[in-house]
Structures are given as structure tokens and as C-alpha cells.
C-alpha positions as a Markdown table, in Angstrom:
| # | Residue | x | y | z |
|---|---|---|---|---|
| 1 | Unk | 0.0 | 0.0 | 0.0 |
| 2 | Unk | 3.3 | 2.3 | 0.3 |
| 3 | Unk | 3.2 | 2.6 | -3.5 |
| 4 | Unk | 0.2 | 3.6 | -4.0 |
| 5 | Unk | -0.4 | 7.1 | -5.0 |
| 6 | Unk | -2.8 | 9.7 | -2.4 |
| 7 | Unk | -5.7 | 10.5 | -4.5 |
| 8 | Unk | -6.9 | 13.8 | -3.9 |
| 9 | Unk | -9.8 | 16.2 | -4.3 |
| 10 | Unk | -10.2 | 18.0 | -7.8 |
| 11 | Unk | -9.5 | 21.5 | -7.4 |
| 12 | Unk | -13.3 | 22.5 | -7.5 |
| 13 | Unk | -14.2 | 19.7 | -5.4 |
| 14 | Unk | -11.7 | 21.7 | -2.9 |
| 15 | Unk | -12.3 | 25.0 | -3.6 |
| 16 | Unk | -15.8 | 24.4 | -2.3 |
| 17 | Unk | -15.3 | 22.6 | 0.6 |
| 18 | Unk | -12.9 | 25.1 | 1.7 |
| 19 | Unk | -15.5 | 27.8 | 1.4 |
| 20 | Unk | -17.9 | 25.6 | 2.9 |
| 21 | Unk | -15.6 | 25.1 | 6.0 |
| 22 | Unk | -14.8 | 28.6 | 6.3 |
| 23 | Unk | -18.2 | 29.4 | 6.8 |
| 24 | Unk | -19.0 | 27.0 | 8.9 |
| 25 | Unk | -16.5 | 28.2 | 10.8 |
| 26 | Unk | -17.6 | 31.7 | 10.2 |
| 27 | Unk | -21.6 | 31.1 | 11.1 |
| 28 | Unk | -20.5 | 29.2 | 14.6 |
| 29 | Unk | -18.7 | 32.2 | 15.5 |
| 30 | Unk | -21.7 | 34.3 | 14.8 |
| 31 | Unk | -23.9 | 32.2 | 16.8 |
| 32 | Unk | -21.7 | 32.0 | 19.3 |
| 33 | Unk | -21.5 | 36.3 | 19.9 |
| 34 | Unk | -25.2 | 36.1 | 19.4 |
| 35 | Unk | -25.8 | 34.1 | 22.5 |
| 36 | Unk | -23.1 | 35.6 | 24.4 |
| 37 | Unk | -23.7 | 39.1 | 23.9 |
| 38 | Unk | -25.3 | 40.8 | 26.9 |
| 39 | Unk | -28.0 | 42.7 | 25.7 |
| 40 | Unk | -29.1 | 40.1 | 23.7 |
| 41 | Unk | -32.4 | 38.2 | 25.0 |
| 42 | Unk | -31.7 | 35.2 | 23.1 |
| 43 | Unk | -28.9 | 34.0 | 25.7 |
| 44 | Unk | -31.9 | 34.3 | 28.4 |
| 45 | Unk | -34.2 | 32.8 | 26.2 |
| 46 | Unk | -32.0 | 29.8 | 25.8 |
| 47 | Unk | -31.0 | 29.0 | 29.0 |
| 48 | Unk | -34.6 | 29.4 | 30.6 |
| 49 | Unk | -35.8 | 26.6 | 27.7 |
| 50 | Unk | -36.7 | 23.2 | 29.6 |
| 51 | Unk | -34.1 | 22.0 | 27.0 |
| 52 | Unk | -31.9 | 24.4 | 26.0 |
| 53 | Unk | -29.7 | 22.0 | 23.2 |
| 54 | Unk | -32.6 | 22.3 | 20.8 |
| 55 | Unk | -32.2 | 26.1 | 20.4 |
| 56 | Unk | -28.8 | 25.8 | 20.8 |
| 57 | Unk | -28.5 | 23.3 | 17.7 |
| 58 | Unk | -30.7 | 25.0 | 15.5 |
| 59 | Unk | -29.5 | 28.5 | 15.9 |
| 60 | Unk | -25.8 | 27.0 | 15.5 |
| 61 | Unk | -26.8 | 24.6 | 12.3 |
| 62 | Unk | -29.0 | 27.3 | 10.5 |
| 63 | Unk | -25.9 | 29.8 | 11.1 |
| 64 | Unk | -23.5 | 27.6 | 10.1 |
| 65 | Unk | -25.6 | 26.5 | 6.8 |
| 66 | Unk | -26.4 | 29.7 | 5.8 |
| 67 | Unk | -23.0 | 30.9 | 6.0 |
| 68 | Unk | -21.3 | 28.1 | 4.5 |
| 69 | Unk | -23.8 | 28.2 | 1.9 |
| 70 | Unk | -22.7 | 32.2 | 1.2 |
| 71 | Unk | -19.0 | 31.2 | 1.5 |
| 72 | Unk | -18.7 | 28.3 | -0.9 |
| 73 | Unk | -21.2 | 30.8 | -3.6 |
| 74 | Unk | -19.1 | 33.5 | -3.7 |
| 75 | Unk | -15.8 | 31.4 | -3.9 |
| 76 | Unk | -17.2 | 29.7 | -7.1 |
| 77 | Unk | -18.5 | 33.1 | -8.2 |
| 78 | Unk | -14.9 | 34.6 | -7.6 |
| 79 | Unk | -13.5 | 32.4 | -9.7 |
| 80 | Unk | -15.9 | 33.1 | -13.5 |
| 81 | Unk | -12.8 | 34.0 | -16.0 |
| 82 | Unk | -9.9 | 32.0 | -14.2 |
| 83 | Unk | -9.8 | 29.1 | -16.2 |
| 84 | Unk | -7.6 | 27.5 | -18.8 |
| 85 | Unk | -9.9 | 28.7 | -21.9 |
| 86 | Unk | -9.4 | 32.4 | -20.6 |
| 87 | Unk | -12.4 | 33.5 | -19.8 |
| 88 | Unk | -15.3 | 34.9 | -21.6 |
């Protein structure tokens, strides 16, 4: 198996999960300010839930979605007239 040669991603295939990550990591942070800041009521309204994991997981994975969504979109957008036939 030493021999073998390391597949890897095609560079699209990467470009977009590098954007995707990115705003992932980008959306968490936003959810995260958003329940910490102090005059926010959505810190108060998530700890007084019975359970608070259920808001916690869907403001964190709509964040996270909606951002990595935005991220990985305007990385493929940036890239329109980079390519080997030179553009439009």
C-alpha cells in the first residue's frame, strides 16, 4: 500500500469545501456572539428553555448553513474567467 499514490480532491471539489468550511467556521462564531452578547435576549431565552440543546442546535446549524452556503457561492462566483480557456 506504500506505492500507492494519495488520491486527492479536484481543485473545484476543494475550492468548495474550503468555502464551505470557512463558513462554517464563520456562522459558529456568529452564533456564538449572538448568545453571548449581553444585551441580547436570546442567551436568556436559551438558557430558561426546559431543553436548551434544541435552540442551541438550531441556531448553530442554521448559522452555520447559511453561511457556508454564502461562503462556498461567492468562492465559485470569484473564480468566473480563471480558467484554462481564458475566460469569456
Amino acid at each position: 500500500m506504500a506505492g500507492q499514490v494519495r488520491q486527492r480532491f479536484p481543485r473545484v471539489v476543494r475550492l468548495i469545501l474550503i468555502g464551505w468550511l470557512m463558513g462554517a467556521g464563520i456562522g459558529a462564531l456568529v452564533a456564538a456572539a449572538a448568545l453571548a452578547m449581553e444585551g441580547s435576549p436570546l442567551g436568556h431565552l436559551v438558557a430558561s428553555s426546559s431543553e436548551p440543546w434544541i435552540p442551541t442546535l438550531l441556531l448553530f446549524g442554521g448559522m452555520m448553513t447559511t453561511f457556508a452556503g454564502l461562503s462556498a457561492g461567492t468562492a465559485i462566483m470569484l473564480t468566473v474567467g480563471r480558467g484554462d480557456d481564458g475566460g469569456r
